[in-house]
N, C-alpha and C positions, 0 to 999 in steps of 0.2 A: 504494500500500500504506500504511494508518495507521500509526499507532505502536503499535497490539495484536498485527502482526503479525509471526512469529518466524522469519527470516531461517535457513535451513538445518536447520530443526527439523521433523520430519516428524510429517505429519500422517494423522487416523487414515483410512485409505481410506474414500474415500464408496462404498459399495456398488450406486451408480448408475455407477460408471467414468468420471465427469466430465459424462453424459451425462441428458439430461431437461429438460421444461418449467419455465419458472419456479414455476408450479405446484406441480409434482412437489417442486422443492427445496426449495419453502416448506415443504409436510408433513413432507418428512424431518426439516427444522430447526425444526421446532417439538414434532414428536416425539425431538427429541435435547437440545432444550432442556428440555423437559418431566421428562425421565427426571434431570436432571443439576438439577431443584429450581428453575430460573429463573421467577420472576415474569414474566405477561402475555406468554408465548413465542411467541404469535401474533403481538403488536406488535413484538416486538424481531427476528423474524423477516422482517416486513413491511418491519420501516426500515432491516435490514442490505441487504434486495435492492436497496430502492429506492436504498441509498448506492451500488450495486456497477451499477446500471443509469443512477444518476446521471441519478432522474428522482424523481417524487413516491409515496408512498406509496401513496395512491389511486390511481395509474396502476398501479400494481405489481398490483393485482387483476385492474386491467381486463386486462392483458397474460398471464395465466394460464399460456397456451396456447402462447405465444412459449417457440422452446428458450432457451437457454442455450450460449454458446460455453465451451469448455473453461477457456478461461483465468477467465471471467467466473464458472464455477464454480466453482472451484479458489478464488479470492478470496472466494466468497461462501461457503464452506465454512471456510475458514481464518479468517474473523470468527465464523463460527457457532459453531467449537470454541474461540476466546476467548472468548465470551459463557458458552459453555456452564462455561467455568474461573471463572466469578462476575467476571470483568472488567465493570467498568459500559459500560452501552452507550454513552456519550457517551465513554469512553476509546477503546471501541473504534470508533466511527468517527469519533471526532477532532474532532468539533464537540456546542455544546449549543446549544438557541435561546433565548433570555434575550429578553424584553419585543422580542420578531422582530427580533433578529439572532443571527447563525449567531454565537457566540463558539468558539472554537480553546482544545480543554482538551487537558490533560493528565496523568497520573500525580501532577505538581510542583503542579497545583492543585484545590480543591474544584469540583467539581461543580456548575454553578450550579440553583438548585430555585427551582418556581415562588413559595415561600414569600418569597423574596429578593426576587423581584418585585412581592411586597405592600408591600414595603421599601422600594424604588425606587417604586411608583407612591405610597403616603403621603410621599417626598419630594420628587416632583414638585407633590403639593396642596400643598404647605406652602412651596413656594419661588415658585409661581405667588402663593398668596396674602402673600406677603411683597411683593410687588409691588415687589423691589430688580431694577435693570435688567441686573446683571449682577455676581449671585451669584457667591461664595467656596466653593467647597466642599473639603472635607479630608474622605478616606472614609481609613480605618485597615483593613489589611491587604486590600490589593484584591484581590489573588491572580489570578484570571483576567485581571482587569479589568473584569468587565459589569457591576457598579455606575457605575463612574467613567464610561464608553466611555455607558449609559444616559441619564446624567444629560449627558453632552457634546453628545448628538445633542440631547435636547429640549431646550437653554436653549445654543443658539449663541453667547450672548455671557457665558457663566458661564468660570470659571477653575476648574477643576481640578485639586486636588493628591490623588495617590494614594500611601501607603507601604504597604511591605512588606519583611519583611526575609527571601526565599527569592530569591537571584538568579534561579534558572530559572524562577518565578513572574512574578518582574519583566521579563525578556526575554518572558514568553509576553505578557505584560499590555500590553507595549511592542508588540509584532507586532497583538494583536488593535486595540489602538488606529489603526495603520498601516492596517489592512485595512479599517477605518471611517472612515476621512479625519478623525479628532481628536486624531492624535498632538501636533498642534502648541497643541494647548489642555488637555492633561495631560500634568500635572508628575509625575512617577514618582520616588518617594525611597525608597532604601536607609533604613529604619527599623524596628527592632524595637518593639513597643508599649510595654514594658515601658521602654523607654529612649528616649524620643525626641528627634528630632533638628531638628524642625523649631522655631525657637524664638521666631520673630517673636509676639507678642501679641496675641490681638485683634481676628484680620485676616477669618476664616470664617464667612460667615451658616449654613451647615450645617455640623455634622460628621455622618455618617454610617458605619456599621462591622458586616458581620457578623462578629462577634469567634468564635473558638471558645467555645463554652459547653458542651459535653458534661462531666460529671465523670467526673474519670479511673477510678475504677472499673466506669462502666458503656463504656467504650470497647469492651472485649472482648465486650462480648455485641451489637455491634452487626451488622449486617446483613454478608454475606459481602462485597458489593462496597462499601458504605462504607470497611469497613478497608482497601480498596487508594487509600483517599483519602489525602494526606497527613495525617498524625497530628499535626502544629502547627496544624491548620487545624478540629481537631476535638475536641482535647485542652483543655479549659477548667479545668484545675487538681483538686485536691478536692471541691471546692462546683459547681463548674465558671462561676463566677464572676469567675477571677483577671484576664480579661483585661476585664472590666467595670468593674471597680473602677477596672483602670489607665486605661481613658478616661474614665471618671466624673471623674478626678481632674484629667484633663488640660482638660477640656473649660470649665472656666472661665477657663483663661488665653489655648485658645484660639479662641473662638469671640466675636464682636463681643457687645456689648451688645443681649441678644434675641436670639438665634439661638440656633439650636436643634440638638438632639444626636436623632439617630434610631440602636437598636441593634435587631438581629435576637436574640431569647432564646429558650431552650427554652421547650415550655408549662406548667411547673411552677416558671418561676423569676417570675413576677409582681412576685410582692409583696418577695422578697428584691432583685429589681432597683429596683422602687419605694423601696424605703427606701434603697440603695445611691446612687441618683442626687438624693434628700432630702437626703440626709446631705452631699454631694457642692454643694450649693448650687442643684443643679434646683429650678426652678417649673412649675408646671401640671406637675407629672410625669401621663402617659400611657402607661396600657396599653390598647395595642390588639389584638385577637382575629383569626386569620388566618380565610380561608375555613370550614376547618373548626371554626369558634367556639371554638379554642384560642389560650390567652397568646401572641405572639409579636414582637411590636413597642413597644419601650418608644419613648418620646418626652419630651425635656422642653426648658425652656427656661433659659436663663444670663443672668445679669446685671439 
């Protein structure tokens, strides 16, 4: 059972009596998604089966015809009515795939998006091409982990420090590490951004950081299952810049002479993050355009 699922809370009867083809249940749950507003209810339908059958999506079609044991339904109906309450699908079955591996979310942290992954693969070209044998990196507020846990797997002999200041974030960050065999090559620190703690000088050829950036007055009009995100992780101030400025600021004392600072931005903060990180003593500052040829990956250089 995930962690979407509500322990003595009753559920609204499936008018099938537990009983039907995989098939069958899929149409129910996607006409119950459908009615209740959910985005792409076909797919989220598909990935709850294949979680509950503990097999791949694409087999979940082929299997159509295959019933459904009671219990196997009972479970895939009690995900279906989480979804259907705007819970994000990655809360509800407990895992997200980040650059292909299964990372282990939760309520306590953001959601990892493939956006992030444009972020992690631009600081994979950028540490290759530094051609250092065995990279520094400090990523600011790791939350899950699958920044740090990314950059661990490709560069085996890089060091890794990750901070965050949500303990239940940092225990999850701690586990998913574990569960990728690089616990012992990331450093996990109790640090809030605003205040930090790490204070040696100098020492990082990357920093890296999806910082919160949203401005707080558009938080409220955000999507139903975003705001079951945590709200420190999404909350970027007024401007929605506050926690940019505080790495802008940090990032010259502690990043080596040339290394380089990579942040994740909304697509409307370009040019505000451009002068922020100008001002801040960046060179070559870079914006770079995500997939969908929007602002999203600022870049610069120190020293």
């Amino acid at each position: 059972m995930t962690g979407a699922s509500r322990k003595g809370a009753a559920l609204p009867r499936h008018p099938r009596g537990w009983k039907g083809s995989v098939g069958q249940w899929l149409a129910d749950a996607v006409f119950y998604l459908e009615r209740r507003g959910v985005p792409e209810a076909t797919a989220n339908a598909e990935f709850i089966m294949a979680a509950v059958l503990e097999t791949r999506r694409n087999e979940v079609k082929l299997g159509s015809a295959h019933p459904l044991r009671e219990k196997q339904g009972f479970h895939f109906w009690e995900l279906v009515v989480a979804r259907g309450e705007r819970v994000p699908l990655a809360y509800v079955l407990g895992t997200q795939n980040f650059m292909g591996l299964e990372i282990a979310v939760t309520p306590d942290v953001l959601v990892p998006r493939p956006e992030t992954e444009e972020l992690v693969a631009q600081a994979q070209l950028r540490l290759r091409a530094s051609g250092v044998p065995s990279p520094a990196v400090l990523e600011i507020g790791t939350g899950s982990g699958c920044i740090a846990i990314a950059l661990a797997k490709t560069f085996p002999a890089a060091v890794v420090y990750a901070t965050e200041s949500s303990p239940a974030a940092l225990a999850l960050a701690q586990k998913n590490a574990e569960a990728h065999g690089v616990s012992r090559r990331i450093r996990f620190i109790d640090e809030d951004v605003f205040k930090p703690a790490v204070s040696s000088a100098g020492w990082a050829d990357l920093l890296i950081s999806n910082p919160p950036y949203i401005p707080s007055a558009e938080v409220a009009s955000l999507e139903p299952e975003v705001l079951r995100e945590p709200a420190l992780a999404l909350d970027g101030g007024p401007d929605g810049l506050c926690a940019v400025r505080a790495i802008a600021a940090q990032a010259p004392a502690r990043l080596k002479r040339g290394g380089c600072l990579l942040l994740e931005i909304g697509c409307t903060q370009g040019a505000a993050v451009r002068d922020i990180l100008s001002r801040s003593g960046g060179q070559e500052v870079e914006i770079r355009k995500d997939l969908q040829g929007l602002d999203r990956i600022a870049a610069a250089r120190f020293g």
